[in-house]
C-alpha positions, 0 to 999 in steps of 0.5 A: 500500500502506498503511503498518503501525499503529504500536500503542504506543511499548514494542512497538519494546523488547526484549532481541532488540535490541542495548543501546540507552540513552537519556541526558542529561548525568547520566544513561543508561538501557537502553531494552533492558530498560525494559519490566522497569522503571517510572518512575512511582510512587504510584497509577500503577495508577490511570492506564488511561484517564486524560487526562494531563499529563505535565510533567517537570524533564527530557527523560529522565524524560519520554522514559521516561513517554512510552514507558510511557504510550503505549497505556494514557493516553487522552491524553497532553499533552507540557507544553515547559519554557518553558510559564508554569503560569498559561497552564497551568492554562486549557490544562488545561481546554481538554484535560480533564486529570484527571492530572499526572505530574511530578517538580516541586513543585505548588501546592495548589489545582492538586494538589488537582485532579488525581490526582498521580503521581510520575515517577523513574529506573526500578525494578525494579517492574512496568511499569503497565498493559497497552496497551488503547488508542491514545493521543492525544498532544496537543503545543502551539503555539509560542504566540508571539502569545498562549496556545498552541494544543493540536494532537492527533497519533496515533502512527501520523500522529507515526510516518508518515515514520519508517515510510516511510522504513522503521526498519530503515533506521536500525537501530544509529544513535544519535540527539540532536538540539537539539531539546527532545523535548516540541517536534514537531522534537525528538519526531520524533526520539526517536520515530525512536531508539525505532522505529527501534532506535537509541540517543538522547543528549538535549540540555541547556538552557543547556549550552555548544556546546562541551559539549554536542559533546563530550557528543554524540561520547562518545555516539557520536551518528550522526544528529543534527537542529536548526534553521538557528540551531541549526547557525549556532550550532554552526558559530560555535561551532567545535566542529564540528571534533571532530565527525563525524556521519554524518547532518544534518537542518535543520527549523523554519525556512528552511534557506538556500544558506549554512548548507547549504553550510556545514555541507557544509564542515564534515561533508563525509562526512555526509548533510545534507539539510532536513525540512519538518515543522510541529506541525499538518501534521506531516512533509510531506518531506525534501530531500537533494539539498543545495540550498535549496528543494524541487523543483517536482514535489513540488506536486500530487502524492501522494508518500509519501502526502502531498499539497501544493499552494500557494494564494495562495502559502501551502504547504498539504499534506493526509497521514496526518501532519498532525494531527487537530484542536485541541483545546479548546471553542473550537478554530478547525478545523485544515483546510481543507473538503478536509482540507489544512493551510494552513501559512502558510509562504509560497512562491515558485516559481523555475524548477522549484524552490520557494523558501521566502520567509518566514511569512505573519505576518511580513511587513514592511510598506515603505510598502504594498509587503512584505518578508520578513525571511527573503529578505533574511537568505538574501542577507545570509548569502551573504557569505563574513564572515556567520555569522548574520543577522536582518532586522527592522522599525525604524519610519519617519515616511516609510514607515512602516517601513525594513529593518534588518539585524542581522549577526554576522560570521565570527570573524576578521573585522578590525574595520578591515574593517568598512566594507568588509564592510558596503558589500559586505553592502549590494552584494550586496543592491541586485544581488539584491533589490528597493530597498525590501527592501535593509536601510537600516541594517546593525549588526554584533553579538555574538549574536542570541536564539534562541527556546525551540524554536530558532529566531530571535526575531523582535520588531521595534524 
């Protein structure tokens, strides 16, 4: 049976619903009545059609534009905060953007281009123009190794997971996660508060662990998602003492053993389980069972309309989900001749379970023999005094290479300890990995950088 259209983003808002809002750390807005009120001022009129860069200071006002948005744009490209505006200016060309909707200050020569429409808290102003079309939501890449790509997504392929799951299912719920919602991790989300009928308590960047769980438990978060260094992050932190979520989701990177038995301990009523999702091959499945990896039946079938299958050990998968195309003259395709995404995640398979072993352009290269940073980092975060680490590259006149570790330890450990924890670090590593995967040099350090989309920077010395 195929799954219902998904026609636009407003038709899940009405005074049917119980009050639902959407908040940042200033403000909250009712989605129960938004559909009396607009965000959008100036020539908002003008938008039916309309190729639209929508580019906001904030996750609320472009949580309320998408919703108004949706339906009427012909194309919408969600613009992340991170985003240099120079890099920006050729991405506009590539996606044939007309109009910009914004609250910042433009350049003249930019404003000059486009058809400017302002973006606020909404008014009681009629929402614009009525939905006549399905939208292109356009989202980029993370963009690490050069100038992003631009993915083109539906909603119905963004919504195919929330629709399989069915949105009922998640009625009432009030949703946050660590994600940035111009990103495809933290979208998926919001897209699940407003489909699904439930509430959304958004992120704010630079705001203290501390903070932002305290913020979360006056809103009465129940289901929250981020990455594995997002909740490494969280459990450093210790404020997960005061929080009690119901569910918890990892996605973006490798979830390991250790963060899942971690976050076990620490939410022990919650559902904790790990999503695999990428911009370009949208959400492929979930895993519930609290264990690393996926199970091997999940390969070559079709299940919940998603087809997978490992070629050259690279994760490939082909559904509804993925997205259409890159957009832009010049675009490479984004499938293969069958239709299936090669999402160059790397796997393995043990007995009857996949493991995720690393990203196809991160592999370290030990005198011809390859190393993934993320295998050696699941066996280094095992031990009972990590928190975190990262494996990375330092250069070797022998090898041309060596594996070096950088660990943060669980607090309270005893420098006078030191020692001992790196030996057993390395210990553990020699019983479980390859000699030329285990780390030449462990360093212990306060913190390790995390990327703009939550993940764990990775630039070698």
């Amino acid at each position: 049976m195929s799954q219902p259209d998904v026609v636009a983003l407003r038709q899940y808002l009405g005074p049917e619903l119980k009050e639902r809002t959407i908040s940042d750390a200033r403000h909250s807005v009712s989605l129960t009545d938004i559909v009396q009120h607009s965000c959008l001022t100036g020539r908002s009129c003008e938008l039916s059609g309309r190729s639209v860069l929508l580019a906001t200071s904030g996750q609320l006002l472009s949580a309320l534009a998408m919703i108004e948005l949706d339906g009427v744009a012909r194309r919408l490209l969600l613009c992340p905060p991170d985003i240099d505006w120079d890099r920006l200016q050729v991405l506009l060309e590539q996606a044939d953007i007309d109009t910009i909707v914004t609250d910042r200050p433009l350049h003249r020569c930019t404003a000059g281009k486009y058809i400017v429409i302002g973006v606020d808290l909404p008014e009681r102003r009629a929402m614009g123009s009525e939905v006549d079309r399905a939208t292109e939501w356009l989202m980029l890449t993370s963009g690490t190794s050069g100038l992003p790509k631009i993915v083109r997504h539906t909603l119905d392929g963004l919504a195919g997971a929330i629709i399989a799951d069915g949105p009922v299912r998640y009625r009432n719920a009030t949703w946050a996660t660590f994600y940035d919602i111009r990103r495809y991790g933290g979208l998926q989300i919001f897209l699940r508060a407003v489909i699904g009928g439930g509430s959304m308590v958004l992120s704010e960047p630079g705001e203290a662990v501390a903070a932002h769980v305290a913020r979360l438990r006056a809103g009465g978060v129940t289901h929250i998602s981020g990455t594995p260094s997002h909740w490494r992050k969280l459990l450093m932190s210790g404020a997960s003492a005061d929080f009690a979520p119901d569910y918890v989701r990892l996605s973006g990177e490798i979830a390991d053993q250790a963060v899942l038995d971690g976050l076990a301990r620490a939410f022990p009523r919650a559902s904790i389980g790990h999503a695999y999702a990428s911009t370009e091959a949208g959400v492929g499945f979930s895993v519930d069972d609290g264990r690393e990896g996926f199970p091997a039946h999940l390969i070559g079938q079709n299940h919940a309309g998603v087809e997978m299958k490992v070629v050259d050990d690279s994760l490939r998968i082909r559904s509804r989900r993925t997205a259409r195309a890159y957009v832009g003259a010049a675009a490479p395709p984004l499938t293969d001749a069958e239709g299936f995404v090669d999402t160059g995640d790397m796997v393995e398979r043990r007995g009857e379970r996949y493991h995720f072993v690393g990203r196809r352009g991160g592999i370290i290269n030990i005198g011809g023999l390859k190393v993934h940073p993320e295998e050696v980092e699941a066996v280094i975060n095992r031990h009972v005094s990590v928190q975190m680490s990262r494996a990375r590259s330092r250069r070797s006149p022998i090898t041309g290479a060596i594996v070096v570790a950088d660990v943060i330890l669980a607090d309270g450990t005893d420098a006078a300890r030191h020692e001992t924890v790196r030996a057993e670090i390395l210990s553990q590593c020699r019983d479980c990995l390859p000699v030329w995967k285990v780390p030449a040099v462990i360093r212990f350090v306060e913190r390790l950088d995390v990327t703009a989309a939550g993940k764990l920077a990775r630039t070698d010395a």
